[in-house]
N, C-alpha and C positions, 0 to 999 in steps of 0.2 A: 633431887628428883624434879622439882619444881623446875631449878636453872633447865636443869635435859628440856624438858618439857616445853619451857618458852625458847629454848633454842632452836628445836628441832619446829617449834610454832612458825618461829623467824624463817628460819631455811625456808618449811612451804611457804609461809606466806610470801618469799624471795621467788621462789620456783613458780607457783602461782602469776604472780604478779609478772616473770617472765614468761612462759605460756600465753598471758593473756595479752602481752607485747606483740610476740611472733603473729596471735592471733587476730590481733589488728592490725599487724603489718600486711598478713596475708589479705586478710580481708578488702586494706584499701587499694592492693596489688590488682587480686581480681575484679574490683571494681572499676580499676585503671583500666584493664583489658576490656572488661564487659563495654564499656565506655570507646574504647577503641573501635571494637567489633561493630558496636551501633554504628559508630563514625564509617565505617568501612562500609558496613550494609546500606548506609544512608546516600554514600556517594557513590554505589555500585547499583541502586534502584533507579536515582538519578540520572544515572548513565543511560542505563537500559531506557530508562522512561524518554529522556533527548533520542535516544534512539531510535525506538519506535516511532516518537511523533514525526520525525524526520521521515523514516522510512512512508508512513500513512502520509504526511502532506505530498510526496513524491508520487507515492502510485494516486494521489487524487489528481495530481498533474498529468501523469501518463493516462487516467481515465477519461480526464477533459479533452485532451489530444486523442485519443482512440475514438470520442463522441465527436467530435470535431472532423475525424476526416470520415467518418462511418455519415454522418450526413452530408458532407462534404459528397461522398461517392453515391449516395440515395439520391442526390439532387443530380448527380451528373447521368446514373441509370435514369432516373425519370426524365431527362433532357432527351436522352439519346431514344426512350423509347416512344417521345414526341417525334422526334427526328425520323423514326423508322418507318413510323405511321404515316407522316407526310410524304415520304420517299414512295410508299407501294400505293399511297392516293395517287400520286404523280404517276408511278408507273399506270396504275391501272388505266389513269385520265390520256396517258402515251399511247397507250394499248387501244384506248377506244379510237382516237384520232388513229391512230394506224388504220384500224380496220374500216372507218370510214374512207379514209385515202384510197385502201386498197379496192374498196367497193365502186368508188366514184374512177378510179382508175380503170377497173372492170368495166364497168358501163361506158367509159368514152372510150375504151376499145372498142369494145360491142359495138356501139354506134359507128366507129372511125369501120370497123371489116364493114358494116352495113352500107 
């Protein structure tokens, strides 16, 4: 009964001892993976992060250029609407000279029928 006894001790402690094999195999298996995955998510956040900063240095480019011609075109309104001012001065200082012409024009008729 003894021999049964440390036999059947043997076997579990065989079966055990295999169990606790698989169970380390398993274990440094999905550690391998867990380890993969970080690997994967680490060079997929990376990615995304190169991404993004590309994408944001890009539209800070097209921002500097959007500010760039936005005063670029403020400076050119503000010219033009110097330019417009001087034009209807002018007109108006044309306008006065006209009317003096036409007045002094009147009066040396006037005088010339007289």
């Amino acid at each position: 009964q003894l021999h049964l006894a440390m036999a059947e001790k043997n076997e579990l402690t065989k079966s055990l001892e295999k169990v606790q094999k698989e169970l380390q195999e398993k274990e440094s298996e999905m550690r391998r993976e867990i380890s993969e995955y970080r690997d994967r998510l680490l060079q997929a956040e990376k990615k995304h992060q190169d991404a993004l900063t590309e994408a944001t240095e890009k539209n800070e480019v097209e921002i500097k250029t959007c500010r760039e011609k936005m005063n670029s075109l403020e400076h050119f309104i503000s010219s033009q609407k110097l330019e417009i001012e001087h034009l209807k001065s002018n007109k108006e200082q044309l306008n006065n000279s006209l009317k003096e012409a036409n007045q002094t024009l009147g009066e040396l008729l006037n005088n010339k029928v007289r």
